[in-house]
C-alpha positions as CSV (number, residue, x, y, z in Angstrom):
1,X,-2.7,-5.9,-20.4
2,X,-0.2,-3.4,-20.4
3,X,2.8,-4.9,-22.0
4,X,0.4,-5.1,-24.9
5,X,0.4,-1.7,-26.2
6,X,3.3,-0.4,-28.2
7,X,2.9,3.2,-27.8
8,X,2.6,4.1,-24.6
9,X,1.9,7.6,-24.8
10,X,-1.2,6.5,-26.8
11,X,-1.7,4.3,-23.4
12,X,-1.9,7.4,-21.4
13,X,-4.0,9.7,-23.9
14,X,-7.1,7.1,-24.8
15,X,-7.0,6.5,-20.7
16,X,-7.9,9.8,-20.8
17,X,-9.8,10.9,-23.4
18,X,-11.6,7.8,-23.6
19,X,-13.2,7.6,-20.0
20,X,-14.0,11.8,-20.5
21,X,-15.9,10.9,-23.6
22,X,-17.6,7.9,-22.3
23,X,-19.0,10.5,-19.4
24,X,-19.6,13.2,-21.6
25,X,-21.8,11.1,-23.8
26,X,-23.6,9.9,-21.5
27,X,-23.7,12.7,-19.6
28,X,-25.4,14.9,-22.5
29,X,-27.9,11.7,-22.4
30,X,-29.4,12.3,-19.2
31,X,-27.6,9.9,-17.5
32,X,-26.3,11.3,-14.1
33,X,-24.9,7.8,-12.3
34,X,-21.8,6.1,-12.7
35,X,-19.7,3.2,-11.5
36,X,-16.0,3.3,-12.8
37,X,-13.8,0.1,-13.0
38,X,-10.1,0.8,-13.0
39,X,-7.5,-0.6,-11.2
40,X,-5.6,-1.5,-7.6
41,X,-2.8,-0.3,-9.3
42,X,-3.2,3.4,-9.2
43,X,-4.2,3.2,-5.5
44,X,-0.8,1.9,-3.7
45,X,0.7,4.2,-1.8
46,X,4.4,4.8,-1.2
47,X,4.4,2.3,1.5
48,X,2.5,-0.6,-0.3
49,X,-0.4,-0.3,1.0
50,X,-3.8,-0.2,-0.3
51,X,-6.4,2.9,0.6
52,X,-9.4,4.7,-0.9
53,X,-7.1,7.7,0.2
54,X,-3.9,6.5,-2.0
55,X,-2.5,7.7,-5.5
56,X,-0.2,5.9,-7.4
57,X,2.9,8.5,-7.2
58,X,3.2,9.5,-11.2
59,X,6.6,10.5,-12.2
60,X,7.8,12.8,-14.4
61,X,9.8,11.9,-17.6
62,X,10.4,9.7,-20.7
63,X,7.5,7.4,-20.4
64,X,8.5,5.4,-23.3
65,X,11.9,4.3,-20.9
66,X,9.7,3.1,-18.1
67,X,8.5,-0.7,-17.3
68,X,4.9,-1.4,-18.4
69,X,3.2,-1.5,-15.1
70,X,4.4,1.9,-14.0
71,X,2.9,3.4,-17.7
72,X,0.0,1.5,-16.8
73,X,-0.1,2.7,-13.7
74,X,0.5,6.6,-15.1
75,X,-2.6,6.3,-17.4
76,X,-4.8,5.0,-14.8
77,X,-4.1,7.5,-12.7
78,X,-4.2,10.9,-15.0
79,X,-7.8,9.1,-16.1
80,X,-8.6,9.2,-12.8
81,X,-7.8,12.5,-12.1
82,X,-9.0,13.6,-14.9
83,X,-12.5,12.2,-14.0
84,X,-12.6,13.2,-10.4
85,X,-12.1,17.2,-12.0
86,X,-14.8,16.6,-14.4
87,X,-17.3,14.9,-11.7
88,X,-16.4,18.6,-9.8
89,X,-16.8,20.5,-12.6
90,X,-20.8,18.6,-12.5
91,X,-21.8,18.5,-9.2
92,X,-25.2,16.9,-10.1
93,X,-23.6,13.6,-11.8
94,X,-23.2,10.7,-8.9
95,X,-20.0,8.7,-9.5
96,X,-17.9,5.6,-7.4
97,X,-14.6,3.8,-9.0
98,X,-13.8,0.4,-8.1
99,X,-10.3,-0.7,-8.3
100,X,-9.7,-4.2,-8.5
101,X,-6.3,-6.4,-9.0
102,X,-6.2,-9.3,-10.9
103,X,-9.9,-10.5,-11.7
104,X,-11.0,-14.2,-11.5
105,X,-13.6,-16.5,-11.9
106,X,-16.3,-17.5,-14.8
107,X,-16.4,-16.4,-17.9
108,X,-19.4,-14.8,-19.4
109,X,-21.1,-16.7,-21.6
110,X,-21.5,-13.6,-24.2
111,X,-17.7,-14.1,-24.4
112,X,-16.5,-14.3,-27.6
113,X,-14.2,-17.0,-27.8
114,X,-11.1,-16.5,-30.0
115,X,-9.9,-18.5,-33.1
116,X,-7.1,-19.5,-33.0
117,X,-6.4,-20.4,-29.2
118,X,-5.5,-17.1,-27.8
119,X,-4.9,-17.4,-23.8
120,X,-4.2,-13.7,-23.8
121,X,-7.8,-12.8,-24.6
122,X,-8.2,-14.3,-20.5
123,X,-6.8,-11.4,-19.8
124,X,-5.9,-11.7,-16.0
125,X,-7.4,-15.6,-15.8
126,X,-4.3,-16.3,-18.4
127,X,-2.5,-15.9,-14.3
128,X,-4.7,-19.1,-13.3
129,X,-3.9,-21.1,-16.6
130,X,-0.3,-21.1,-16.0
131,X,-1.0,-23.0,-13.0
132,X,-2.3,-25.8,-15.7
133,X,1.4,-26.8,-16.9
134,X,4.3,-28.4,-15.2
135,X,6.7,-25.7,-15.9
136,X,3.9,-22.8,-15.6
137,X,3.8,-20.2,-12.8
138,X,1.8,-18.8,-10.1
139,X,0.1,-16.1,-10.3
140,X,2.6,-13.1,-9.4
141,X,0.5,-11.6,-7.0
142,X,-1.7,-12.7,-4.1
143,X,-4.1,-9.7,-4.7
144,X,-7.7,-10.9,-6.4
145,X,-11.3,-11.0,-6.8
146,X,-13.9,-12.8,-8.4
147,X,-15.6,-11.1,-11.2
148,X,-19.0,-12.4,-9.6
149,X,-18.7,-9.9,-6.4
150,X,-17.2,-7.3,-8.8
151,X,-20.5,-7.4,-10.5
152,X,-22.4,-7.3,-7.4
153,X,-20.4,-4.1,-6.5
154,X,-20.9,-2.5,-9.7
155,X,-24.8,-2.8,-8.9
156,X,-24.9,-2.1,-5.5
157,X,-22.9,1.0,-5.9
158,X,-25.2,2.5,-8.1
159,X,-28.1,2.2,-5.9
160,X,-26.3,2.7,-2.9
161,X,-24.7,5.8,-3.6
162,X,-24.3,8.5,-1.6
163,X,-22.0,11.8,-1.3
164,X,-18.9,11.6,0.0
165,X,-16.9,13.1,3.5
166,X,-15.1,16.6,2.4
167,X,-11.6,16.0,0.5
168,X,-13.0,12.1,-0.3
169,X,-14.2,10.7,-3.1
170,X,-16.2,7.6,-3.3
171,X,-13.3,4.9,-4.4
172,X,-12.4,1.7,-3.1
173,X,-9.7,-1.0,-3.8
174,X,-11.8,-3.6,-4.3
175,X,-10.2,-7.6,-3.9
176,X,-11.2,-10.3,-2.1
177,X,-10.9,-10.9,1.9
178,X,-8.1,-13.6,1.8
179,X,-4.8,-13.2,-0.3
180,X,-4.4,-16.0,-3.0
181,X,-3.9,-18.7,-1.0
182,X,-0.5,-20.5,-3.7
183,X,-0.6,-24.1,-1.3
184,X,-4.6,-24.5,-1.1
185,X,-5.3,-23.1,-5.0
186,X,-3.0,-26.6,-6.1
187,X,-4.3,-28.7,-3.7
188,X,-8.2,-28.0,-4.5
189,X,-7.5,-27.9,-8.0
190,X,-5.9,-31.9,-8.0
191,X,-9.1,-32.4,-5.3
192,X,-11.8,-31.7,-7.9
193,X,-9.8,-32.1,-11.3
194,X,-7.2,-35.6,-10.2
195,X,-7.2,-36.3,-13.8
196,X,-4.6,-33.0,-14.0
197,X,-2.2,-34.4,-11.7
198,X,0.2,-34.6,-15.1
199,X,-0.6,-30.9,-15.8
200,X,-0.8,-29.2,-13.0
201,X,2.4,-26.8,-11.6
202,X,5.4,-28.9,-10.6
203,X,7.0,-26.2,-8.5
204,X,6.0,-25.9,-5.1
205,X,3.7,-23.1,-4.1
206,X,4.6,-19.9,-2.9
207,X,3.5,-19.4,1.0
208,X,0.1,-18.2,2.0
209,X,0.0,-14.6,2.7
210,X,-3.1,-14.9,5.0
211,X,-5.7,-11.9,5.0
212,X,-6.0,-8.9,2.4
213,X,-5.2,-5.4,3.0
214,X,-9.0,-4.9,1.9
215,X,-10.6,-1.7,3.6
216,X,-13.7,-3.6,5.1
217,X,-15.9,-0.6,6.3
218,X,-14.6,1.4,3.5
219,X,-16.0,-0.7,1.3
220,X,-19.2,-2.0,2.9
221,X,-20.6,1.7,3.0
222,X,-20.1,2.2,-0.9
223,X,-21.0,-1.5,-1.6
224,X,-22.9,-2.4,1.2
225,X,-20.6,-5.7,0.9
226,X,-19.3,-7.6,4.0
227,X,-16.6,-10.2,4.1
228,X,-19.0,-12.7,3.8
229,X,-20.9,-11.5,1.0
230,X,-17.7,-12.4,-1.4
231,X,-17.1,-15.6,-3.3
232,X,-14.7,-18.1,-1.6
233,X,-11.1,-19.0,-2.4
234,X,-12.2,-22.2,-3.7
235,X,-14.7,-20.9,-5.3
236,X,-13.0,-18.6,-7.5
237,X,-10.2,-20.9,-8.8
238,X,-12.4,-23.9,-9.2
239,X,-14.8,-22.0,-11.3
240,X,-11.6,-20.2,-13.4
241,X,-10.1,-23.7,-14.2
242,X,-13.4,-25.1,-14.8
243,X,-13.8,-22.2,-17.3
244,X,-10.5,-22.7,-18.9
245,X,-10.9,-26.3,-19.0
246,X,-14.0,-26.1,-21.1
247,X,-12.3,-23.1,-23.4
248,X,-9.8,-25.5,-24.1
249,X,-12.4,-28.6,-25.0
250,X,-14.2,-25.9,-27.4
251,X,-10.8,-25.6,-29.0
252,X,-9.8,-29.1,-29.6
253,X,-13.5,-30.4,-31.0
254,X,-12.8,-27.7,-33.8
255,X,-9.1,-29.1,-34.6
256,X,-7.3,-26.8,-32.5
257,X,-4.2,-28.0,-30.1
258,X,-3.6,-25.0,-27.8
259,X,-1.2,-24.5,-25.7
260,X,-0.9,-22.1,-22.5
261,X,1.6,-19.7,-23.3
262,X,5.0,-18.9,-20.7
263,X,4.7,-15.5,-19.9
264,X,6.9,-13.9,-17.5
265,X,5.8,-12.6,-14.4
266,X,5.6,-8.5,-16.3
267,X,3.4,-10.3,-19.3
268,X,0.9,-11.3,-16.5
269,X,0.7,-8.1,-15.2
């Protein structure tokens, strides 16, 4: 979560020097494959689209003056770059980055849950539990996936691998077929949870966007993923509220009362 670092130029340097060490290390371990998780972000391209072929366009000046997301998007992107010079520098080491937007679904049940309530630590889920308040909001944008498929990817990449087309590299934005669909993710949620009808969102949902810009045969050669192979819509939200919903029963057996914090729509990015 961006807007939670103070110092962004520290933002930018552990992006960095933390993903060259992580390869390094293992690296000098004898390990030779890698799958990369980073972010959507540093794939737009001027025109707002996503492609395995797109940089985010990093400017040059005062970092500290410039809106979290575009820091965020700065240290993604130098890591990156950074990683795809090392991976050329050791031609023997088998690498694919997967760059997904906001991530979805279950939580992991090695998860250590935080005391006190800290919706924050949901990191992009905290987007679904402002749906779970009258005066909440929606998500701020319709790009997502469900952790579930990102997992699959992360396997299926390794073992899939193979070397990619001159002046390519083997990265894919990596979200879900359909764009968060704002009318259907209320009305499933009241269909399997009617007891939230007091809870849920009182503003009126934000229009479907239909279909994803999400590079199909891009993405089933390095995954070996078709549309069908990902989670559904409803799938993904029920399973995120269903999560939260349980967080949140954790919470109160112990004494807690938490409450879903009111982030604006740059907090939730």
């Amino acid at each position: 979560m961006p807007t939670r670092t103070s110092n962004v130029e520290d933002m930018i340097t552990v992006a960095t020097n933390g993903t060259l060490n992580v390869l390094r290390r293992a690296e000098a371990a004898g390990i030779h494959r890698f799958i990369i998780l980073s972010s959507i972000t540093i794939m737009v391209t001027p025109a707002m689209t996503f492609s395995h072929k797109g940089w985010f366009q990093v400017p040059e000046g005062d970092n500290s003056k410039r809106p979290p997301m575009a820091v965020y998007g700065n240290a993604k992107t130098l890591a990156e770059i950074a990683m795809w010079k090392w991976a050329d520098e050791h031609p023997h080491v088998q690498i694919s980055s997967i760059h997904p937007p906001y991530v979805y679904g279950p939580i992991s049940r090695y998860w250590q849950v935080p005391e006190p309530p800290d919706y924050w630590a949901l990191t992009s889920a905290l987007a679904i539990a402002t749906m779970l308040k009258p005066d909440g909001m929606y998500p701020p944008y319709p790009a997502h996936v469900d952790v579930r498929d990102v997992a699959k990817a992360c396997v299926r990449g390794l073992e899939l691998w193979k070397p990619a087309s001159e002046g390519e590299c083997n990265r894919a934005a990596f979200l879900s077929p359909q764009c968060f669909d704002y009318p259907r993710a209320k009305a499933a949620i009241l269909e399997r949870y009617p007891i939230l009808k007091n809870r849920i969102i009182a503003a009126d949902p934000p229009p479907f966007y239909g279909p994803s810009p999400l590079e199909h045969e891009w993405v089933e050669r390095l995954f070996g993923m078709k549309k069908e192979d990902f989670h559904t819509f409803d799938e993904t939200v029920l399973d995120t509220v269903a999560c939260i919903l349980e967080l949140e029963e954790g919470w109160k057996t112990k004494g807690y009362n938490p409450q879903i914090p009111s982030p604006d729509v740059n907090d939730q990015q």
